[in-house]
N, C-alpha and C positions, 0 to 999 in steps of 0.2 A: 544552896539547893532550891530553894524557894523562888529567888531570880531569874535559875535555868527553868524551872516549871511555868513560871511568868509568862518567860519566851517562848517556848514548846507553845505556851494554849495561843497565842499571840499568832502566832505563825498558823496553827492550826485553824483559829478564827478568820484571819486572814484568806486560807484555800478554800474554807467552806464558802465565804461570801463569793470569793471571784468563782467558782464552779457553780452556784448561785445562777449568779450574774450572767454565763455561758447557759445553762438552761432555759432561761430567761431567752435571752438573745435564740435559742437554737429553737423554742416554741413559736418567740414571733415569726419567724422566718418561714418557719413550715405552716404556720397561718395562713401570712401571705402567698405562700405558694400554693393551699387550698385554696384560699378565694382567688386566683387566678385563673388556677383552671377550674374551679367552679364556675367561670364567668363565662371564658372561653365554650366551655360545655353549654353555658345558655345562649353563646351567639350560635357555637354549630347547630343547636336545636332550633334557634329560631331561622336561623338562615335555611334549614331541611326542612321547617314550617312552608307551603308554597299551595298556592292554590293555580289552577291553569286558566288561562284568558283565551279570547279570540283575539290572532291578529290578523291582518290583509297580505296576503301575498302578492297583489298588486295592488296598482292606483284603481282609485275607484271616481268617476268625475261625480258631479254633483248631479241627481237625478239619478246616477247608475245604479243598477239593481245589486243586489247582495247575492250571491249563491255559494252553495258549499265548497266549490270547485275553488274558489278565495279567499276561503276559512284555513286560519293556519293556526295549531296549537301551541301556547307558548307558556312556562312556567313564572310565576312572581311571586315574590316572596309575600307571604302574609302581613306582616306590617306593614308593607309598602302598598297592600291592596286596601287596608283597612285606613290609609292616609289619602291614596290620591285615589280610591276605586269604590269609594261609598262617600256618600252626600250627607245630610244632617239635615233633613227637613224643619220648619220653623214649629214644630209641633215636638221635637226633639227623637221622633222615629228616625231610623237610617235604614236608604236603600240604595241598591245595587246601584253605580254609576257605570264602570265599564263591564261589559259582558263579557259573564266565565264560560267556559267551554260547556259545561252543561245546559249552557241556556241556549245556548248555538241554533235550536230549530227556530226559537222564537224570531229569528231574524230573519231568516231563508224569506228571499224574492220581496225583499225590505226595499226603499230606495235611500242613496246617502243623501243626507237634508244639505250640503256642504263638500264640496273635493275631500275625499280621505286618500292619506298617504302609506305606501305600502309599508308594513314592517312594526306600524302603528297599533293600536290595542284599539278596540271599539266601543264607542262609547253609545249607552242606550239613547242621550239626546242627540246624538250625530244621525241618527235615520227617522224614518218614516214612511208611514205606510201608504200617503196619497199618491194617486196616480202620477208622474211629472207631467207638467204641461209644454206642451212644444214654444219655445222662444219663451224660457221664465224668467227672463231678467224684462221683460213687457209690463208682468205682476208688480214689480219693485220699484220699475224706474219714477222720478220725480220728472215731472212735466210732459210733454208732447214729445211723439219719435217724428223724427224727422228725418226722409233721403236726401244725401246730398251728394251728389255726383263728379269726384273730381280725381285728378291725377295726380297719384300718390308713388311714380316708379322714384324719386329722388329719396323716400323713404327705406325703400325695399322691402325687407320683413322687420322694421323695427318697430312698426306701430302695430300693437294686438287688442283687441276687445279688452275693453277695462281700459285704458289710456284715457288722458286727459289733452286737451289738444285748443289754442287758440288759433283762430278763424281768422285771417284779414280779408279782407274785398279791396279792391279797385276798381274804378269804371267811367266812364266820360257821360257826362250830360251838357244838355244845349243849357246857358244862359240867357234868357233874356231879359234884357232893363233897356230904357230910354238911356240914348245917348247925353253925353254933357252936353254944355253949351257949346265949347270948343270944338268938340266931334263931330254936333249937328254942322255947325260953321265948316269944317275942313270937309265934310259928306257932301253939304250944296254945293260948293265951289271945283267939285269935282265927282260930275254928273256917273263914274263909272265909280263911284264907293258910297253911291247913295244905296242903304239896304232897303230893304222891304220895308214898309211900314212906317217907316223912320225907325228901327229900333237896332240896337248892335249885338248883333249875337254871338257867345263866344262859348267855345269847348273847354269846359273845366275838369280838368281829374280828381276822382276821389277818392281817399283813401279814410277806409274806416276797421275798427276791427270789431267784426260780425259778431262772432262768438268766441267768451269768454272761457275759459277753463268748461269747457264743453265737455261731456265722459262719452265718450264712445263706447255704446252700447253695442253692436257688433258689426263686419264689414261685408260685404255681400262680393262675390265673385263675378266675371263674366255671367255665369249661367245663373246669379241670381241664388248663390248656395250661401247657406251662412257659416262664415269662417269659422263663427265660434261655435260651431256642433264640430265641424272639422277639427280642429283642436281639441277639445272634449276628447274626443272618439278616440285621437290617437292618443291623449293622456291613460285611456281604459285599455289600450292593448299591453301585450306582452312586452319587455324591454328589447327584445331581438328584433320583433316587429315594428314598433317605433322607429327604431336606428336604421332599417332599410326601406321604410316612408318615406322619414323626413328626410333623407339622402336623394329622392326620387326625383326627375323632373316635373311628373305628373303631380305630386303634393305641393310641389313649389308654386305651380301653374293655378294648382285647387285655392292656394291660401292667398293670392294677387289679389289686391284690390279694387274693386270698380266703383262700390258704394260704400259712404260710409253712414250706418245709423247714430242717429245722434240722439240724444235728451237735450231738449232743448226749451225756454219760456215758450210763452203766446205772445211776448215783445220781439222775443227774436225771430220766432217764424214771422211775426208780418214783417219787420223787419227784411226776412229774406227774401219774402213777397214781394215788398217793393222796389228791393236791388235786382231782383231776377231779369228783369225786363231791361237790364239795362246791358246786355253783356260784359258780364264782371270774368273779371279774372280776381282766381283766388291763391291765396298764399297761407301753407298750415305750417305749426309750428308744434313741436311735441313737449309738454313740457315734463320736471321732472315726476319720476315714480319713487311718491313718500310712502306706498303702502305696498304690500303685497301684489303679485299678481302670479296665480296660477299658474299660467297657458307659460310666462317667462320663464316659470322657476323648472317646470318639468323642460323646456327647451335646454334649460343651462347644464341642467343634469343631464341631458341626451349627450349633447355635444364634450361634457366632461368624459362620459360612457366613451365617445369614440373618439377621445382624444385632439378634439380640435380644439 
């Protein structure tokens, strides 16, 4: 009897621990499955957390003005405003970096300090309230502007304001030096090759190259317009009005070049000074584009626009 009771508590010890064991296992579980969707529950909150921004409904060139009419309301989630949309000054205050929709009037008839791109949030150092000045890259540039007047149809429309470009020259000048001994000799003995003066003068060609990685500050048109307000202008219109612009004969004719401005030393303008006089012919070469350029990247996106 006492053997079979043995067994019985045995067994019964046995079901108690493994039922144990299954409560155990059936609390962790429902743990885990609170803290999941306790978590979930803090991202849906944090992600319905949003503050509203300004952004551009169009491009806006550099110097352009700001108005409501290119104010577009856009949602961002609060963390992501308080990581890229506030600063840490060295003082350890924080303030506003990009402008929320409430701040919106502070901006109105602002000019952009920089090209702003449409679709973009706006940032309070990207503007400014100074008047623009006509031809601002004049303010900027390093060294002397300089016209240079030359024929650029083998280019067509691949060179834009902002390029960098070397310069060759050619051009003939008179040599003169006293003849050798031999020269003079074969000149007397033949009274129709004696020169002038006794000296031998001879036509040499030169080649040099003018200007180096030279930036092309902006190009000027037949009438003297500057390409690069042209451009500008049509980066600031509507995307419809763009696409049947630049499709125009008239804009093609607008953006031709007759001049080009240059940044240039005070070696190379005299430099230019004294090849001028000589009728030179010139030879430009475009070289590559390591950095950005505006006026190209809004062309690349037209032409994407209409499929060419």
């Amino acid at each position: 009897m006492s053997a079979m009771k043995l067994k019985k508590d045995s067994i019964k010890s046995k079901n108690k621990a493994k039922f144990s064991q299954q409560i155990i296992v059936i609390a962790v579980v429902f743990i885990a499955v609170a803290v999941i969707l306790y978590m979930n529950y803090l991202s849906s909150a944090a992600l319905r957390d949003v503050v509203e921004v300004v952004v551009l409904k169009a491009n806006v060139p550099k110097d352009g003005v700001l108005t409501q009419a290119n104010f577009e309301r856009r949602e961002m989630v609060r963390a992501e405003y308080e990581k890229y949309g506030m600063i840490t000054l060295a003082n350890g205050a924080r303030r506003r970096a990009i402008v929320l929709w409430e701040d919106r009037g502070g901006i109105l008839n602002t000019f952009a300090a920089y090209y702003l791109r449409s679709g973009s949030p706006i940032y309070w150092d990207s503007l400014t309230r100074e008047t623009p000045r006509k031809n601002s890259y004049l303010y900027q540039m390093d060294g002397e502007l300089m016209k240079l007047d030359v024929t650029t149809s083998d280019f067509g429309e691949l060179i834009v304001p902002g390029d960098r470009l070397n310069i060759r020259v050619s051009y003939s000048e008179k040599d003169y030096r006293l003849p050798s001994e031999e020269e003079y000799y074969a000149a007397t003995q033949n009274v129709y090759n004696v020169s002038y003066g006794g000296q031998n003068i001879q036509s040499i060609e030169r080649y040099e190259l003018l200007f180096n990685e030279v930036r092309l500050l902006d190009i000027l048109n037949s009438k003297g317009e500057s390409v690069f307000d042209i451009y500008y202008n049509l980066i600031a219109m509507p995307k419809r009005e763009q696409i049947a612009l630049v499709e125009s004969d008239d804009f093609k004719s607008q953006v031709k070049a007759t001049t080009f401005l240059l940044a240039v030393t005070a070696e190379e303008a005299d430099n230019y000074m004294r090849i001028q006089g000589k009728s030179p012919s010139y030879m430009i070469t475009l070289l590559p584009r390591t950095g950005s350029n505006v006026i190209l990247e809004s062309l690349n996106e037209l032409l994407i626009g209409t499929g060419r």
